[in-house]
N, C-alpha and C positions, 0 to 999 in steps of 0.2 A: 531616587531613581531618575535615569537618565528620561527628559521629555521623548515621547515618538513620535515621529514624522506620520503626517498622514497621508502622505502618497499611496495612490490607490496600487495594488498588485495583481495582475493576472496569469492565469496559465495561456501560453499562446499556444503549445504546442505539446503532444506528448505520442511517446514510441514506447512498445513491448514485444519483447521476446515471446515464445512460446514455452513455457515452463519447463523442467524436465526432471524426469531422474538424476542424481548424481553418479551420470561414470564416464564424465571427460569427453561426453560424446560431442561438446562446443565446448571452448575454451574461453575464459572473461574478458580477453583483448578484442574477441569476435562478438560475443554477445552485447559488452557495452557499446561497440561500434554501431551495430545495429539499428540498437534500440537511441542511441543517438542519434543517427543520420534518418530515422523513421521521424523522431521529434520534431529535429532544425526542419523536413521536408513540410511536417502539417502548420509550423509556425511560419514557414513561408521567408527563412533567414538561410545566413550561409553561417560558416564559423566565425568569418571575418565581424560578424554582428557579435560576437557573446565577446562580455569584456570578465568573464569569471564563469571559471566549471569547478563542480563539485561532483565529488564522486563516494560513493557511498557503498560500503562494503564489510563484515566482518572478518571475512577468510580469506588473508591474503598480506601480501607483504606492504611493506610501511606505501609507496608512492605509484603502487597500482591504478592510482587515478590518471596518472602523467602518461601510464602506459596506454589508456585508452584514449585521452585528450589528442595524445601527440595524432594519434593517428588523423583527424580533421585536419591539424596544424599545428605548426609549433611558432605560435603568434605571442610568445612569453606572456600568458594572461595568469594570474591567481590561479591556482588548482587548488583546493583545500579535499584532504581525505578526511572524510568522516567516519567512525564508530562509535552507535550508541544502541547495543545491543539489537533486538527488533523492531526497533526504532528509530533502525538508521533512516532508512529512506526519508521520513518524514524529515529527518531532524536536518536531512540537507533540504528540504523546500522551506523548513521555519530557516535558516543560515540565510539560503535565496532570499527570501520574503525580505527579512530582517536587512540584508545588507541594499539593496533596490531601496527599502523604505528611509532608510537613513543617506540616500545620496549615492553610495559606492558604488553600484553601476546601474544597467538599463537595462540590459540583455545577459541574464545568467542562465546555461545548462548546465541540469544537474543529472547524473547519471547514478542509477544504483545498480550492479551485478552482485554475482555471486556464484563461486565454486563450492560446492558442499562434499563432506564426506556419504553416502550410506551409512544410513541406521540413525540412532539418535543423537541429539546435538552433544559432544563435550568439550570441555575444554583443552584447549592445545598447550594449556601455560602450566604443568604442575611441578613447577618450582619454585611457586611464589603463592602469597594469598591471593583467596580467590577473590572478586569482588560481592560476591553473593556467599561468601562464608559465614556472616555472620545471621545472614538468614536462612540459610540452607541447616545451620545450628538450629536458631527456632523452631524452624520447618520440622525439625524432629524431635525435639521437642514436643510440639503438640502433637505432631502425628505417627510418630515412630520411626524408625529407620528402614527400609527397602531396600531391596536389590533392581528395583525398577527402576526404568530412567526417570531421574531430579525432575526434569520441570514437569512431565507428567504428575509427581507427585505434589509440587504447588500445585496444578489449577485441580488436581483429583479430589486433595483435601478443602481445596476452597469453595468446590462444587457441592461432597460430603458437610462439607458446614450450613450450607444456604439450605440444604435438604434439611437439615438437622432445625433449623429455624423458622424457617418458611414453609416446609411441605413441600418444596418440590422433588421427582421422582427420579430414577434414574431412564425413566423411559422419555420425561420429557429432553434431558441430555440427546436421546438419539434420536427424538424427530428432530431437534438444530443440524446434527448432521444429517439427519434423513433430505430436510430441505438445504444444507447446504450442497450436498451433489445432485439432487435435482437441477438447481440453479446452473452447477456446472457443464452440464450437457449442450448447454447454449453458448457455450463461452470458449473459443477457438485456442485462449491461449495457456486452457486449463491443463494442469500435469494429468489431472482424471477426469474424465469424461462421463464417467457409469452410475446409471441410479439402485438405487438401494431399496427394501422394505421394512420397515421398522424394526423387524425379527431381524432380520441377517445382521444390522448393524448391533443391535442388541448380542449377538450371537455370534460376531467376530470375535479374533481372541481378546483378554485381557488384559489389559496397560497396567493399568491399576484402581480400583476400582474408585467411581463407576464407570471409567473412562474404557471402551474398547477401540480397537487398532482404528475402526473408523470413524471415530472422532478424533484423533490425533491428526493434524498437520503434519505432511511429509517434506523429508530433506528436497533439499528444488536446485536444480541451478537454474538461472533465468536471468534478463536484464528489465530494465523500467527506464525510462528517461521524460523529463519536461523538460519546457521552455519558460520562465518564467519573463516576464517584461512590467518596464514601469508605464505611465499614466500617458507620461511624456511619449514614451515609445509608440506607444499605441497609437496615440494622437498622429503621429507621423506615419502611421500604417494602417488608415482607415478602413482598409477591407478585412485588417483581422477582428472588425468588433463585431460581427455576425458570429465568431466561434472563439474569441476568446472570453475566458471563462475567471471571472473576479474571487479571489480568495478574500470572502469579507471578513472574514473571523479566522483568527488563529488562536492555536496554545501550546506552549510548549514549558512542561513541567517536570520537578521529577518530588520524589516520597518526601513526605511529611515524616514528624517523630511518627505519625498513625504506624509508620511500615511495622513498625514491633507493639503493635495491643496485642498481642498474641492471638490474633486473629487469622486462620487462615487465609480467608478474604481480606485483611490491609496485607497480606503477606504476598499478595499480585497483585497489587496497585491499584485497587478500588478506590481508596479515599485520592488518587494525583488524578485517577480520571474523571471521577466529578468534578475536581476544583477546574480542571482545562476544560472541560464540557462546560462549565458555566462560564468561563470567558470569553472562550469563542464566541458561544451563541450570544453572549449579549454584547462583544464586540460587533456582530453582525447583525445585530437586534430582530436575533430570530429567538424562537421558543423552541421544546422538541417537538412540536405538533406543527411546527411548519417545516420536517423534514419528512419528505417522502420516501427516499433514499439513502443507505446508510452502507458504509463499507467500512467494517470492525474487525479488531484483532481476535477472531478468533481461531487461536492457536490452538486451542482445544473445545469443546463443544460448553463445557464447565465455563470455561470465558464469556462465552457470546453470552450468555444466561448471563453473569452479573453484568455484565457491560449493558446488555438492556436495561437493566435497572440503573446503572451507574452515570450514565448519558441521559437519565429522563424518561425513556420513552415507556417507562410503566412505574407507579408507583412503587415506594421500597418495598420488597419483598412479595412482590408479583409479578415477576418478569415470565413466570412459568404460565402465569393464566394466559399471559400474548401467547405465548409458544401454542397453548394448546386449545386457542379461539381460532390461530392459524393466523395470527395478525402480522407474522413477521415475514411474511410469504404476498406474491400477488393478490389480489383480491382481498387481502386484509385491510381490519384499521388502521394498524399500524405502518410505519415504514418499512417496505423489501429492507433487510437485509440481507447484505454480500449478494447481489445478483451475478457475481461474480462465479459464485459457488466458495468463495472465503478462502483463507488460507489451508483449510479442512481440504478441498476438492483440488482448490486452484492451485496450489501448491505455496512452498514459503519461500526460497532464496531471503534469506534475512534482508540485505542492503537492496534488494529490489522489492520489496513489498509494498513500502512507502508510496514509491511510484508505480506500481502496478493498481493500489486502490485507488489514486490520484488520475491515473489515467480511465480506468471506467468509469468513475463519476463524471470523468470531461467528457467522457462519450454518451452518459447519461444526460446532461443534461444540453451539448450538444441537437441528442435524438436520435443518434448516431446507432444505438445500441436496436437497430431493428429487426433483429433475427426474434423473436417471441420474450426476449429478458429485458427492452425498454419499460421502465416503471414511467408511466403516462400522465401529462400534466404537469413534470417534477420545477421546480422553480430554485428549491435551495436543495443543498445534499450533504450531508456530513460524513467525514475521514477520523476516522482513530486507529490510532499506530502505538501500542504498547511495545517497551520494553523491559523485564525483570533489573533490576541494580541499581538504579530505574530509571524510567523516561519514559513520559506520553506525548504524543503528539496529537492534538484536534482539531482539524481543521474545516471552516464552514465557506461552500462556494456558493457560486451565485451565478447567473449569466450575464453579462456584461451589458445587453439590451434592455434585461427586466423581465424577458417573456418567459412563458411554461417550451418545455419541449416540444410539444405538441401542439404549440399554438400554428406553427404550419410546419407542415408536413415537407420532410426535405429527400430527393430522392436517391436511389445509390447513384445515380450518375452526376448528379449535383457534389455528391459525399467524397466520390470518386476524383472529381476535379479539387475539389476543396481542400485534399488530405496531400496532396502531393504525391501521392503514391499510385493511382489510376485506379483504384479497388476502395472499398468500405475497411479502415483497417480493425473498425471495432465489430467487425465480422468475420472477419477472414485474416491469418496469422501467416504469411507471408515471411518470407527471407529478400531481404534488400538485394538489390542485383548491385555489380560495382560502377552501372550507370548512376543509379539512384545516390549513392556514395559520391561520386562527381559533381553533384549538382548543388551539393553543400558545403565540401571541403574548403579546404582556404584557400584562397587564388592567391594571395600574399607570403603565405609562409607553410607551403602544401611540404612535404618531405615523406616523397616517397619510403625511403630506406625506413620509417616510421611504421609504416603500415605491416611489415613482419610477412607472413603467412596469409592475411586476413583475406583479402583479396580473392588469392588462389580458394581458400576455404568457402566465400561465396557461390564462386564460378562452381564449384560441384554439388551444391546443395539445391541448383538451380534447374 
């Protein structure tokens, strides 16, 4: 194996769309721009600075990353498109991280959008195998065949399994959703905003069982974007180590032979997410008890339930006692998770999820996050991005200073100069004006004719 460089890596900068239903109501040219020129503004760079963009996306044609690039500039820089199922996002900050740590630049954004259809995820490709065919066979195999949507039926039977072993209940499944949309009420750039009572969620319709509609993740369109920068760079930009934000720990995995014990649990990537949970954290020589905050794939409520146990932060086969001590919530022992409200609430655009979890944790540990969902005192905070065929991504930050969040108190007007943007943007979910857009573009290689529609589409949403 090739030696690692140990150049240090941070997030300087990150932007988010506002999530949405899928019905074309923004289009991915306009959302990645956004959620772009929201990023380059908090990192306090123009285009002219990124010497490599990454764009991150499922649904969509092969060079869709050039289509949003071009729009900053057409500075002939590396664009690489990524797909790695639910895992895209992540897997462009491990490419960033990866290519910075080894020399190849200084200054990379990565963008994730996404166009979804309504209704549940399938595939576009049926003329060819699938890549999850050979465990979709499995999959029924142990559990039988359905007319229900597939991956519902992975994490329903992996949740039905851990019940079957552990005792946990179908109600402890719906207080994870219960507290994921709680969480989401705070979070401006949530596709659902509504809180629930333990009954309703129990008592919405059916997925398949034990999973009901509101534990499922819904279809999103939405963008994410960072700024990632090297050691060197920072060095040269003093004023961003007050808010940028050190990735000390990464991991980037995918299945083991586990995926087929015929286990419904290795059968969604239990055994890749312990092995990257244990790299990370001891690349960053942290434990899971010095994570306060935690933003996890949970694509379904069945998820978040083994992921607690699969990251640590409860012994095997009692992830449901956290859930139902209330540990995994404010005021618990354990660490908040998704204060986001999760992909459950928040919604999921595949290729933006990555960075949508990436950017609340900067804003978490920033402090930034002060509307009532800041988890207080936080110091380190962990990322996981699962994707089915597979891939995980774990990623463990830090604050670049050393301090807790909350060691002083920073105010919106302070937040407001600091973001670029003249507002709190991890409070308030805003549309870029095409002032804002000006103030980042390239001054060297700007092309108008580039920018399409997008423009005109700011100016009226304004």
């Amino acid at each position: 194996m090739a030696p690692k460089s140990t150049t240090d890596v941070y997030v300087a900068g990150v932007g988010l769309t506002k999530f949405l239903k899928p019905r074309r109501t923004r289009e991915y040219p306009e959302l990645g721009y956004e959620a772009g020129v929201k990023a380059m503004l908090d990192a306090g760079i123009t285009y002219d600075d990124v010497e490599t963009g990454i764009a991150c996306y499922c649904y969509g044609d092969t060079t869709s990353g050039q289509r949003v690039f071009y729009q900053f500039g057409m500075s002939t820089i590396p664009i690489y498109n990524t797909n790695n199922a639910c895992a895209t996002g992540s897997t462009g900050l491990h490419l960033a991280r990866t290519l910075i740590r080894n020399g190849a630049a200084d200054c990379i954004l990565v963008i994730g959008m996404e166009q979804m259809s309504p209704g549940s995820i399938k595939s576009v490709w049926s003329d060819r195998p699938s890549p999850m065919g050979l465990s979709t066979t499995m999959m029924e195999e142990i559990g039988g065949k359905h007319d229900t949507p597939r991956n519902a039926q992975y994490f329903a039977n992996a949740g039905q399994e851990y019940m079957d072993k552990y005792g946990a209940t179908a109600e402890d499944f719906a207080e994870i959703a219960r507290i994921s949309h709680e969480h989401s009420q705070r979070n401006p750039y949530a596709q659902f905003q509504n809180t629930y009572t333990l009954d309703e969620i129990l008592k919405s319709p059916m997925v398949h069982p034990p999973l009901t509609k509101l534990q499922c993740s819904p279809t999103s369109d939405g963008a994410g974007a960072a700024v990632l920068i090297s050691q060197a760079f920072l060095d040269r930009r003093p004023q961003l180590k007050q808010k940028a934000i050190l990735i000390a720990g990464q991991s980037m995995l995918t299945d083991s032979p586990q995926l087929f014990s015929r286990s419904a649990i290795d059968l969604v990537g239990f055994d890749m997410t312990k092995r990257a949970a244990k790299a990370a954290m001891a690349e960053a020589r942290v434990s899971p008890a010095d994570i306060t905050v935690c933003e996890l794939h949970d694509c379904f409520s069945t998820n978040e339930l083994l992921l607690i146990d699969g990251l640590g932060f409860s012994a095997p086969g009692k992830a449901h006692e956290l859930v139902r001590r209330g540990d995994i919530t404010y005021g618990g022992k354990g660490p908040v998770v998704n204060p986001s409200g999760g992909l459950i609430s928040k919604g999921h655009p595949l290729g933006a999820t990555g960075l949508a979890q990436c950017a609340e944790l900067v804003w978490q540990l920033r402090g930034w996050a002060n509307n009532g969902r800041l988890v207080k005192q936080t110091s380190v905070a962990l990322q996981h991005n699962l994707g089915l065929g597979g891939a995980v991504v774990v990623n463990v930050y830090k604050r670049a200073d050393g301090r807790r969040n909350t060691d002083h108190e920073i105010s919106d007007a302070e937040i407001a100069e600091s973001s670029g943007l003249g507002y709190n943007p991890a409070t308030q979910a805003k549309v870029v004006t095409p002032a804002d857009g000006e103030k980042v573009r390239s001054r060297k290689f700007k092309a108008e004719y580039a920018m399409g529609d997008t423009v005109k589409n700011l100016q009226s949403r304004l």
